[in-house]
Each structure stands twice: as structure tokens, then as C-alpha cells.
C-alpha positions as CSV (number, residue, x, y, z in Angstrom):
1,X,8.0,-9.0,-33.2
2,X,6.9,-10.1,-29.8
3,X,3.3,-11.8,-28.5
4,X,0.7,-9.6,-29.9
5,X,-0.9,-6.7,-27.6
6,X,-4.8,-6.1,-28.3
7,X,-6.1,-2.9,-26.6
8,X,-10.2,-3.9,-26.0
9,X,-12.6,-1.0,-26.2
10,X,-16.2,-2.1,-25.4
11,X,-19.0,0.3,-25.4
12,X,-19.7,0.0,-21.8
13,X,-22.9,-1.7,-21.7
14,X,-23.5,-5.4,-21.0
15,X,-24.5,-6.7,-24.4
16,X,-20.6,-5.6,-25.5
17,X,-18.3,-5.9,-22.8
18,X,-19.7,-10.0,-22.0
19,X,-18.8,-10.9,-25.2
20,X,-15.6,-9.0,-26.2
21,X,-14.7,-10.1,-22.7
22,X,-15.3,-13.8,-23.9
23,X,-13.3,-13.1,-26.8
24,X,-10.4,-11.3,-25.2
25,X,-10.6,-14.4,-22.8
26,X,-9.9,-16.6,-26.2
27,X,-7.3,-14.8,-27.6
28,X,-5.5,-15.0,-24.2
29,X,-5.6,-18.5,-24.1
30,X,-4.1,-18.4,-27.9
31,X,-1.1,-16.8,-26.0
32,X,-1.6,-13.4,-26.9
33,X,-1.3,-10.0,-24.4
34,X,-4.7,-8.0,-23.6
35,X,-5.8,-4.8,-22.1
36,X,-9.1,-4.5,-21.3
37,X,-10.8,-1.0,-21.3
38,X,-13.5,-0.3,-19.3
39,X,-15.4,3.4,-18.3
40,X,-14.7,3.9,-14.5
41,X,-18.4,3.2,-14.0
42,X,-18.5,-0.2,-15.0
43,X,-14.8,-1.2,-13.9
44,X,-15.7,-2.2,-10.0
45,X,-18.3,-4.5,-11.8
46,X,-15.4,-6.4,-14.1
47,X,-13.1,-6.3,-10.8
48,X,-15.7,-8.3,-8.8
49,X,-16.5,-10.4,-11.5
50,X,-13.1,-11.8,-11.8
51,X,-12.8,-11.8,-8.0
52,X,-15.6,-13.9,-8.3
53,X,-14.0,-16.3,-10.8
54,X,-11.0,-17.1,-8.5
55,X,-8.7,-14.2,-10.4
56,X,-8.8,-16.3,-13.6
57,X,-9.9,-13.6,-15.8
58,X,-7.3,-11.0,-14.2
59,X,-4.7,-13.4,-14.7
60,X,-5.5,-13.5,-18.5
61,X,-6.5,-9.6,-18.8
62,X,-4.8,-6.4,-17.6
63,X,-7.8,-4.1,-16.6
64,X,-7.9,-0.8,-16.8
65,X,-10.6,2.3,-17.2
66,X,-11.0,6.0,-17.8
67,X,-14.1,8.1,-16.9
68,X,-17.0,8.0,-19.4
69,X,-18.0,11.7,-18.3
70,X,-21.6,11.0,-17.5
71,X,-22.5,12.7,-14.2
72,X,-24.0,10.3,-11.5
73,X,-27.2,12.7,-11.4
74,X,-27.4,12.0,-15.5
75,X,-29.8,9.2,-16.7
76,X,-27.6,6.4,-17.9
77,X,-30.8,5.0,-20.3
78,X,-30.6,8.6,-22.3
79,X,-28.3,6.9,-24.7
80,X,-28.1,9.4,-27.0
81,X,-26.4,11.6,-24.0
82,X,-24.4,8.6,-23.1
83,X,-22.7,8.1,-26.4
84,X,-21.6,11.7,-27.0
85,X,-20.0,11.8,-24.0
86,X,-18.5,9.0,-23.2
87,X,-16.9,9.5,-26.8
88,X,-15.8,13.2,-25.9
89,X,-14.3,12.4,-22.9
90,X,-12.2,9.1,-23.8
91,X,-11.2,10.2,-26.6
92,X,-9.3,12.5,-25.1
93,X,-7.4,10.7,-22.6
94,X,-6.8,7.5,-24.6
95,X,-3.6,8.5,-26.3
96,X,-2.0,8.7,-22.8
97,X,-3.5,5.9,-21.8
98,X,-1.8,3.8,-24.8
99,X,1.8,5.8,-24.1
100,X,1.6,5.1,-20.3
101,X,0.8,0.8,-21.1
102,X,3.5,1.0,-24.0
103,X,6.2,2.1,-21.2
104,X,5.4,-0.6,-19.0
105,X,6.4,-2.7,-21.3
106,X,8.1,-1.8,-24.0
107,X,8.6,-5.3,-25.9
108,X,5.3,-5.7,-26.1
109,X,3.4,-2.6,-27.4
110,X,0.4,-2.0,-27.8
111,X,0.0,-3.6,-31.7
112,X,-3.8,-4.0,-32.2
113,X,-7.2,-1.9,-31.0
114,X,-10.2,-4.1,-30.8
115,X,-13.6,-2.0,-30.3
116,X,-17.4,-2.2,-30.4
117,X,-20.0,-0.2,-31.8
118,X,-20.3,2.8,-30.7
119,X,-16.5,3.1,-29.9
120,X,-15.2,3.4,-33.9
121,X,-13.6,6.7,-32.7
122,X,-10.7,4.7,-30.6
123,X,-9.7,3.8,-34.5
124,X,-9.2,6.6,-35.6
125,X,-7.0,7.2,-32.4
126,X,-4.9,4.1,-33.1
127,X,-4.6,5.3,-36.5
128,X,-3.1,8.3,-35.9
129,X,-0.8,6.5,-33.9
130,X,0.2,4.0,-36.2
131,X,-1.8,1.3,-34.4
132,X,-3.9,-1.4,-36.3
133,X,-7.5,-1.8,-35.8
134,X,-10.3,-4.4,-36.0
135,X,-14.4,-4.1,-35.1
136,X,-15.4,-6.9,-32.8
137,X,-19.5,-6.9,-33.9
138,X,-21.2,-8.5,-30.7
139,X,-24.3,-9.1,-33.3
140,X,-25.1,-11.0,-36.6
141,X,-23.2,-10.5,-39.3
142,X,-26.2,-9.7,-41.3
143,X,-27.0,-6.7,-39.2
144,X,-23.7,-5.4,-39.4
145,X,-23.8,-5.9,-43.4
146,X,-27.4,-4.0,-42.7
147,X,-25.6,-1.3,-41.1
148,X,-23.2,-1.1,-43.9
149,X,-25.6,-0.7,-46.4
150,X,-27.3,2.7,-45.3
151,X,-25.3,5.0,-47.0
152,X,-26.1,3.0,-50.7
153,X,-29.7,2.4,-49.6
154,X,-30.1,6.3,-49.0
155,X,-28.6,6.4,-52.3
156,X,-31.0,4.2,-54.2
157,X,-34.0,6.0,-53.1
158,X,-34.7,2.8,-50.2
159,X,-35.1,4.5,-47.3
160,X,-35.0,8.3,-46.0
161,X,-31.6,9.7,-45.5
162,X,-32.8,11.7,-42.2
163,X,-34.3,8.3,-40.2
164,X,-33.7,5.4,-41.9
165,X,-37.5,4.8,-42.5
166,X,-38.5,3.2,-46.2
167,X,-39.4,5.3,-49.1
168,X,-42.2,3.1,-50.8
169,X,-41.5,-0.5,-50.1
170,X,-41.8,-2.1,-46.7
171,X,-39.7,-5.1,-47.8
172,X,-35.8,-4.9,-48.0
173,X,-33.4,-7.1,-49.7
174,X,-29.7,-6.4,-48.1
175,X,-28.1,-8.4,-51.0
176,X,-29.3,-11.2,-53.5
177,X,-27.7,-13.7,-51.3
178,X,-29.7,-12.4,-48.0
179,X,-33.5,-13.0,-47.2
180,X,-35.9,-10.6,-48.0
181,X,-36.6,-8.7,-44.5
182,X,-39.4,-6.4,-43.2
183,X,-38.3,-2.9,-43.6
184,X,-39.0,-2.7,-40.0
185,X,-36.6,-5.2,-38.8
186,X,-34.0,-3.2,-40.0
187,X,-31.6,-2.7,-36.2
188,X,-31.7,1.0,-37.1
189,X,-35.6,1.1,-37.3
190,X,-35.6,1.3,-33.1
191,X,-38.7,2.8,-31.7
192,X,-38.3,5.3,-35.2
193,X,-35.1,6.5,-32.9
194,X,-33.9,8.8,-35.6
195,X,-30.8,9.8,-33.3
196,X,-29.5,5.9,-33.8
197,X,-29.9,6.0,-37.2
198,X,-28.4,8.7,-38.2
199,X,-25.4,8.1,-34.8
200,X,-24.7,4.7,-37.0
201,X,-24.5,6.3,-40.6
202,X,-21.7,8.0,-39.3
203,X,-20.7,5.4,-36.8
204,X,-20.4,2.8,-40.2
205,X,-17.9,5.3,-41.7
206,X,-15.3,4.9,-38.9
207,X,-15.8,1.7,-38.4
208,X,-14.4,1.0,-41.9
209,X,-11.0,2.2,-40.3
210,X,-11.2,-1.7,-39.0
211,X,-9.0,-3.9,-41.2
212,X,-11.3,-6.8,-39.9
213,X,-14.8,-7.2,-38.4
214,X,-15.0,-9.8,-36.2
215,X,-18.6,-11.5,-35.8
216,X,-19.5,-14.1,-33.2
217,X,-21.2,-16.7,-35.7
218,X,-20.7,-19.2,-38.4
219,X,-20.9,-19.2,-42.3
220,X,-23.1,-21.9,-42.5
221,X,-26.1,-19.6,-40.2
222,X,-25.6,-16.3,-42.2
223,X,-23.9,-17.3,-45.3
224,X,-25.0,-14.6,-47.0
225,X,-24.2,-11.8,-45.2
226,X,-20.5,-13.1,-46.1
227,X,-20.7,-12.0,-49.4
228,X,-21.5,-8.4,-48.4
229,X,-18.0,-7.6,-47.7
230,X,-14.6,-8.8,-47.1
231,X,-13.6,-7.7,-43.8
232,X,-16.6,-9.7,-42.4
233,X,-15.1,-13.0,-40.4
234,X,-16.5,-15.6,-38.5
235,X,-14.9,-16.3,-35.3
236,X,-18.2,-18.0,-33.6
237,X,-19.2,-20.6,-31.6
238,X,-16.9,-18.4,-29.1
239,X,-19.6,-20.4,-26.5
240,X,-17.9,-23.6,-27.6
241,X,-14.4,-21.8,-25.4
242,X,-16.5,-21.8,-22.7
243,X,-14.8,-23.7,-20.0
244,X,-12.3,-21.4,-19.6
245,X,-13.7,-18.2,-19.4
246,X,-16.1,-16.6,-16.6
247,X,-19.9,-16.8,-17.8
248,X,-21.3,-13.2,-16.9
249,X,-20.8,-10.2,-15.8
250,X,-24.2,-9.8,-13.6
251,X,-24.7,-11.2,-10.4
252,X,-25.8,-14.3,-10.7
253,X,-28.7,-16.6,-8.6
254,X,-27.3,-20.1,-9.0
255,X,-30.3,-21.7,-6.8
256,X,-32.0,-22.4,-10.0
257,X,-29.6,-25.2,-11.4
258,X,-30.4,-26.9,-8.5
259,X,-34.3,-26.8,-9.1
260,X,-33.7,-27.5,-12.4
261,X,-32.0,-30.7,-11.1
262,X,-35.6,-31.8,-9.9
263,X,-37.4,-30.9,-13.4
264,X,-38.2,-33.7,-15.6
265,X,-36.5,-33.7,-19.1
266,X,-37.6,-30.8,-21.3
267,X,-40.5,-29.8,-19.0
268,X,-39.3,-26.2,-18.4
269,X,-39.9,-22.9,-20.3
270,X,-37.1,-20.5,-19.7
271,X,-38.1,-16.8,-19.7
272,X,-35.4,-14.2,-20.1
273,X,-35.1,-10.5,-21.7
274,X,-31.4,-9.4,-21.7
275,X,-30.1,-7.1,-19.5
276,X,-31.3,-3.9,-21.8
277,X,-35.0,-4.5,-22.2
278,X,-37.8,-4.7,-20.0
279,X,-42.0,-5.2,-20.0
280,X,-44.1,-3.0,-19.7
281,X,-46.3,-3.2,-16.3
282,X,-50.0,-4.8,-18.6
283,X,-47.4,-6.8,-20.4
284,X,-46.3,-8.0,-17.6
285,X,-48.8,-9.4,-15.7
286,X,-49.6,-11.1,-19.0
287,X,-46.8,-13.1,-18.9
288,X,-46.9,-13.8,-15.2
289,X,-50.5,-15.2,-15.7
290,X,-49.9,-16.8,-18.9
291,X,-47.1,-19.4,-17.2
292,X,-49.9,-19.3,-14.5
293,X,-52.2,-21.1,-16.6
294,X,-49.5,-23.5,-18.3
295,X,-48.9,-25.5,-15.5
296,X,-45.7,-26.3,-16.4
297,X,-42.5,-25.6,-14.6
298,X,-40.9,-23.1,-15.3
299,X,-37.5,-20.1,-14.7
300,X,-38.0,-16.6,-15.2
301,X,-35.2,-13.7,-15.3
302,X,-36.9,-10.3,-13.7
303,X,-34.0,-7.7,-13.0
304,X,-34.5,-5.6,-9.8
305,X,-32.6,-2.8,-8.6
306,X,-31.5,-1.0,-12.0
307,X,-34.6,1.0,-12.5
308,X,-35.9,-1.2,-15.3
309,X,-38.4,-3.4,-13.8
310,X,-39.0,-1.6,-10.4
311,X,-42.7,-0.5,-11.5
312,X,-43.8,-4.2,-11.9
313,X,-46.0,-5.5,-9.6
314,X,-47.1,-9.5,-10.2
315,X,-51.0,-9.5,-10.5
316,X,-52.2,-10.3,-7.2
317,X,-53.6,-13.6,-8.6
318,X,-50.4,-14.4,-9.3
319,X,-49.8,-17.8,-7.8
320,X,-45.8,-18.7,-9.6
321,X,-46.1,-21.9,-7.5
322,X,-44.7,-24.0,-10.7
323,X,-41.5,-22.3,-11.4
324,X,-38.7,-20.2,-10.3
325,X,-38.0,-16.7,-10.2
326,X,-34.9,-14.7,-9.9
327,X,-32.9,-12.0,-10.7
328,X,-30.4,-13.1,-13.2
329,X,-29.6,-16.4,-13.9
330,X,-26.8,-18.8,-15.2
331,X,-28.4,-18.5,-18.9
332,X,-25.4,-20.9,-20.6
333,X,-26.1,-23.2,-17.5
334,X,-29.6,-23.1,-17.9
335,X,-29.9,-23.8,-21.5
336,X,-27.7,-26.4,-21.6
337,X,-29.5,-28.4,-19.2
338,X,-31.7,-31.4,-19.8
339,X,-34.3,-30.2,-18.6
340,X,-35.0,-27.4,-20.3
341,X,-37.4,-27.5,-22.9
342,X,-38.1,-23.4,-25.0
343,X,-36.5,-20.7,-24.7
344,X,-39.1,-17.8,-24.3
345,X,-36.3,-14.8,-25.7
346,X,-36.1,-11.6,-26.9
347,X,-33.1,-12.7,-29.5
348,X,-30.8,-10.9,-28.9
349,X,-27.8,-12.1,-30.7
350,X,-25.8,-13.2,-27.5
351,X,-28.7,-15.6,-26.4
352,X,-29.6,-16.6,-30.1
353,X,-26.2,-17.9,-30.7
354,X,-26.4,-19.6,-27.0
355,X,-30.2,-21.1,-27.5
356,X,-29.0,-21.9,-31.3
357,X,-25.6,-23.6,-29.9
358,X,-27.5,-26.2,-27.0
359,X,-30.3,-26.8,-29.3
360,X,-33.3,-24.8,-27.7
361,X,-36.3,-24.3,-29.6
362,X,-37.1,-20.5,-29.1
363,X,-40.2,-18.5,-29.0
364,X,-39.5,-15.1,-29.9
365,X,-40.1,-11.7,-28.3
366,X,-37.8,-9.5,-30.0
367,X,-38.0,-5.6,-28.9
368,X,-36.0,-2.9,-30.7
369,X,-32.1,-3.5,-32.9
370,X,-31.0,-6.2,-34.0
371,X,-33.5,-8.5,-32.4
372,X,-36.4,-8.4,-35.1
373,X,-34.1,-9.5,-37.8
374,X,-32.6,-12.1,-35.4
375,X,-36.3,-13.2,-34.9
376,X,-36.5,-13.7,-38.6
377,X,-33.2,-16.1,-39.3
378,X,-35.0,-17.9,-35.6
379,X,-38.6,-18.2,-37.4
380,X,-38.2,-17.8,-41.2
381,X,-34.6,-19.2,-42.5
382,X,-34.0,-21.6,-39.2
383,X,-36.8,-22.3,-38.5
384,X,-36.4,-23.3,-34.9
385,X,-38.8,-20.9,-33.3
386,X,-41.9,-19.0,-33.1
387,X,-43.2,-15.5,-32.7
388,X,-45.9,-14.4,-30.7
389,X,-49.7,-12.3,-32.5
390,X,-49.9,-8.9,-30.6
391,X,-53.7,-8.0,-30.2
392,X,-54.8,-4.4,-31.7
393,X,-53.2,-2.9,-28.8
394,X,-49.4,-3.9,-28.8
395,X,-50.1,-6.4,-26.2
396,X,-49.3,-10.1,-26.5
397,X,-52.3,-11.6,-24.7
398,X,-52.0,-14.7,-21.8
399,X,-54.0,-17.0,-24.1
400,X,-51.3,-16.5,-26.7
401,X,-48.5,-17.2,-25.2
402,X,-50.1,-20.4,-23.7
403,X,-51.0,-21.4,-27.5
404,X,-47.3,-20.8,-28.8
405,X,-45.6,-22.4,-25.8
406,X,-47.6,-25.7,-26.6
407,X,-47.4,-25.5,-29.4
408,X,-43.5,-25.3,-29.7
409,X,-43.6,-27.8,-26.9
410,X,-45.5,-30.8,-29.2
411,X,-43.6,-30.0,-32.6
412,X,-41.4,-32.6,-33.1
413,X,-40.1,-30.8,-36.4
414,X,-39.0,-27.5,-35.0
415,X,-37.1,-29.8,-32.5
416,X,-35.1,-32.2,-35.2
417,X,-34.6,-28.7,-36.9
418,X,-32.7,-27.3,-33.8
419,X,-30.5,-30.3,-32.8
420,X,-29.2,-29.8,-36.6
421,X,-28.4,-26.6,-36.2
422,X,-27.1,-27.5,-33.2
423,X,-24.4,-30.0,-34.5
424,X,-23.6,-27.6,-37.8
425,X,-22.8,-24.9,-35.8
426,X,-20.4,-27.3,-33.2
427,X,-18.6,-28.2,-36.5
428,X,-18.0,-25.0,-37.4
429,X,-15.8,-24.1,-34.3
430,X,-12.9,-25.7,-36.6
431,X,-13.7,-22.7,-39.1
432,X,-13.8,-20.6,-36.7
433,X,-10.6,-21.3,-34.9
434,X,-9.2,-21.3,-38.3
435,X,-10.5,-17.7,-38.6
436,X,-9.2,-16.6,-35.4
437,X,-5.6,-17.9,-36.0
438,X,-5.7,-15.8,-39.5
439,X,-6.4,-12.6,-37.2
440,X,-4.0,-13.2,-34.5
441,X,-1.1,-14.2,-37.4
442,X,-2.8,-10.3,-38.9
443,X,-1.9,-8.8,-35.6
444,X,1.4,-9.8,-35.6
445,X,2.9,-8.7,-38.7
């Protein structure tokens, strides 16, 4: 048999096509043939990312893209809409999508489907056309072993088979080998969505089509979650392939390396949400006020123009004069960089692993999913980071956030903690590569 030929299917959101992109990036460089699959939506952003990276991704990749069926006047945060029918509508038309790529070259067929949440149906499609499958997780291992573990917590009585919500205990224990976790940081246990929960019990079913689930981490910062099943494989640090892949999606603001240029050594807090979540407008101006009265240099990531931090307006005492603002930033780039001193995060898993891989002490803002129980490896098993005391109202007050940035700033322990981690997961690339070699070899049979 020829090279093999993976078939990509992200979800179409940012958190899943930046890292299955980084992935797909690695298996090209491993020699192997890629389609990338993208919703029409989101495929001029992927074009003018690789135009922006000199063509090195398109030289690598093969892109291509149905529609995802959600009409422009439809609001793309109703996810709940967004899912159904972006599954209704390519479901349908991937079969000719895969007999149209297989005839343009027939020596190399398509041999292997690669999806993300929220895309298990593509599985079933390759099944049914004799097509192997695999589940690249762009989260922790531990909440994909979470997700896995609904149907026989349901059956035990755990939690309630309609929302996910516990029974009696508000402490869960995935498996003896995992940490006991606040029933609330459960990643199904979103803003008590009961649409997610119940989308993912039966999401988890298909996804079981995949022979292997793919996880960006390492053994040695989840062990446990290993033991949960045996599809589950470490391919992580996929950060450490870095120089030869493209770094992000989103538009980037590359003024602030050169300001961080000027910083002293570990002076400056980096502030930065992801691309899904955003503050809410008191919230807000308690942040802005709060690296007010720090005095301390700092960057901080507020998205404009995608609806999701237009109502913010910076309090009109505001001053900012120590640190730099912009849209989206260079976050690999950033973190990296000497001097950069806490990561101020809301954990989700892509910037865990990169804060955890360059040795950042985090402070941790974690908002809905996965993030709370990435907030408890950070804080409780890590322990490289801190969380933040909301006051009776939700809100996490200036004065707090002042407290836990110096306070993260003058521990000397949390630092020595995250250089460790920092060189354990570098080692573990060798695992990892060892991993990845085990798929690829997989795909070829």
C-alpha cells in the first residue's frame, strides 16, 4: 500500500481546527498525504492563513470545504443550532466528497478519517465505506475519559441521566487512578447546558467508531486518565513540532514581541481568554483596573469585531499606560519569551499545554468545558497556578486579582514546580513521537 491518506474533519471552530491543523501539519512532515476539511464558512480563513505563511501549509495540505448549512442571518454562538446542522448538511455530501478525492488519485485513497468532537458522524461515514477511523481529542485526556464515563455514571446512580448534574455527592472520582474532582468541573456541567450533555452522551457512542483517540498531552501529566481505556494515546507536546507549522489561525498583532523586547525579565502578566469566551462588561472593567493598580507591564488579548467583546467599554479611569493591548496576539511567541512572567488564562487545554510546555506559572480563570477540570490538574495535582475568590456576586474583584498576581509573582515554589514540568513534558516528545509512528504504521495496514 501507498503513503497513507488522512481525510481531517474538524468541528469548525477555532479551538479544533488550530490544533488538528498542527497535527495534520505533523503527520505531513512524517511523509504522509492529508486532506483538510473545512465548512465553506471558515475555509477563506484557512486560505489566508497559509497565504500568510508563504504557502507552507498548502504545500503540506490539500484544502477543501463543504457548506455547514447555517444561514448568514443565523447566530453562529447558538451552538446547539450550529451542530445539528452542520452535521445534517455534511453528512450528506461527504461520501461524494471522498469518491471525487479517491479519483484524483487513485494510488493513494483516501485510507484514514481523522475528526473532532462534535464530527463522530464522518465515522460512521467512513465506516460504511470501509474507511478507518481515529478521534483527534483537542482536550485532556482526562476529560475525554470524563466524557466516556457518562453512560456508566448514569448507570451508577452518579449523576442525572437528563443533564449530567450529580445525584447526591458533589465530588466525582472518574477512576481510582484519577483525582477526586468537583462534580461541577465536569466539561459537561457548562452553564447546566443540558443540550451538551446529553449532544455528548450520544456524541461518546460514535466516537467509539474511532480505533484510536488521539490526545495532545503526555503520560506523565495525566497518567491516570490512561488507564481509563485503550484507545486513549499520547501524541503531545505537538508544540515541540513547532517550527514547521504556521502558529494560528487568527489574525495576528505582532507589535507586541517587539514591546516585549523592552520588558525586563519576567516583569509581564499576560492576559488572554481563547477565542470562545469573553467577560462580562463589570467583569471587565475589573480587570482593566486591577492591572491598573499593579503597575506592572503588562499584554492583554481583547477580540473586536466578532460580536463577543463589542459591549465593553474600558472604565473611563482606565489609564493601560503600563502594558499593551491588542486584538490577538502571537500566544506561543509570547509565552516563550523571557520576559514574561504569569499567565493570567482561562485554561483551556490548547493554552494549558502551551503555558505548561514554556514553563509559565498560570493564574486561572476557567469559564465553562473542559476548563474547570484543567484548572484543577494547573492548581491541585501541578500545582503551578492559582485560582481567583469570586465575591457573593460572581465577580472576581480588582483587589483580588492584584493579590493573586503577586502573589504568584514572589513564589519561588510554584516557579521550580513549573520549570519541572516544563523539562518532563520536553522529554516526553520521544514518547510521543513513538506514539505517533504506532498510528501512522496503523493507517497503513
Amino acid at each position: 500500500m501507498g503513503i497513507p491518506h488522512f481525510l481531517a474533519v474538524p468541528y469548525p471552530i477555532l479551538g479544533h481546527m488550530n490544533p488538528l491543523l498542527q497535527f495534520c501539519l505533523v503527520l505531513a512532515i512524517y511523509g504522509c498525504k492529508i486532506t483538510f476539511l473545512s465548512s465553506d464558512e471558515t475555509y477563506s480563513k484557512l486560505k489566508s492563513a497559509s497565504a500568510g505563511h508563504g504557502k507552507v501549509m498548502e504545500s503540506f495540505i490539500k484544502l477543501v470545504s463543504l457548506p455547514d448549512g447555517v444561514d448568514p442571518e443565523d447566530d453562529r454562538k447558538d451552538q446547539a443550532n450550529v451542530i445539528f446542522t452542520t452535521i445534517n448538511t455534511m453528512r450528506a455530501k461527504l461520501p461524494k466528497l471522498i469518491e471525487d478525492l479517491n479519483a484524483l488519485d487513485s494510488d493513494n485513497k483516501v485510507s484514514c478519517i481523522i475528526v473532532t468532537k462534535n464530527m463522530g458522524w464522518a465515522l460512521d461515514v467512513g465506516r460504511q465505506l470501509g474507511i478507518k477511523g481515529a478521534l483527534f481529542w483537542p482536550a485532556s485526556a482526562t476529560s475525554l475519559a470524563s466524557f466516556n464515563s457518562i453512560h456508566r455514571l448514569v448507570d451508577e446512580g452518579t449523576i442525572n441521566s437528563e443533564n449530567g448534574l450529580p445525584t447526591q455527592n458533589h465530588q466525582i472520582q472518574l477512576s481510582s487512578h484519577l483525582p477526586l474532582m468537583e462534580a461541577s468541573a465536569m466539561p459537561w456541567y457548562c452553564l447546566d447546558n443540558a443540550f451538551f450533555f446529553l449532544h455528548m452522551k450520544q456524541e461518546m457512542k460514535i466516537l467509539n467508531l474511532g480505533e484510536w483517540w488521539l490526545c495532545n498531552t503526555t503520560f506523565g501529566l495525566e497518567s491516570g486518565a490512561f488507564s481509563t481505556s485503550p484507545k486513549l494515546l499520547p501524541i503531545g507536546p505537538l508544540i515541540a513540532h513547532e517550527h514547521n507549522t504556521i502558529s494560528s489561525l487568527g489574525k495576528e498583532d505582532t507589535t507586541c514581541l517587539e514591546w516585549l523586547d523592552q520588558q525586563p525579565p519576567r516583569s509581564v502578566i499576560y492576559v488572554s481568554f481563547g477565542s470562545m469566551v469573553s467577560l462580562k462588561p463589570n467583569q471587565f472593567k475589573e480587570l482593566a483596573l486591577a492591572l491598573d493598580l499593579l503597575e506592572r507591564p503588562f499584554i492583554w488579548i481583547v477580540r473586536k469585531g466578532n460580536g463577543l467583546e463589542e459591549n465593553n467599554e474600558y472604565p473611563h479611569e482606565f489609564k493601560g499606560s503600563q502594558g499593551k493591548i491588542v486584538g490577538w496576539a502571537p500566544q506561543k511567541k509570547i509565552l516563550c519569551h523571557p520576559a514574561t512572567a504569569c499567565f493570567i488564562s482561562h485554561c483551556g487545554w490548547n493554552s494549558t499545554m502551551e503555558g505548561v510546555f514554556y514553563g509559565v506559572p498560570f493564574l486561572c480563570w476557567p469559564f465553562c468545558s473542559d476548563q474547570l477540570m484543567n484548572k484543577t490538574y494547573i492548581c491541585d495535582v501541578w500545582k503551578v497556578g492559582l485560582g481567583f475568590h469570586k465575591d457573593e456576586n460572581g465577580l472576581i474583584l480588582r483587589e483580588e486579582i492584584k493579590k493573586k498576581v503577586e502573589q504568584i509573582l514572589g513564589d519561588e515554589e510554584i516557579k521550580g514546580r513549573s520549570s519541572k514540568l516544563k523539562e518532563m513534558v520536553i522529554k516526553s516528545k520521544a514518547q510521543g513521537d513513538e506514539n505517533l509512528n504506532k498510528f501512522i504504521n496503523w493507517a497503513k495496514e
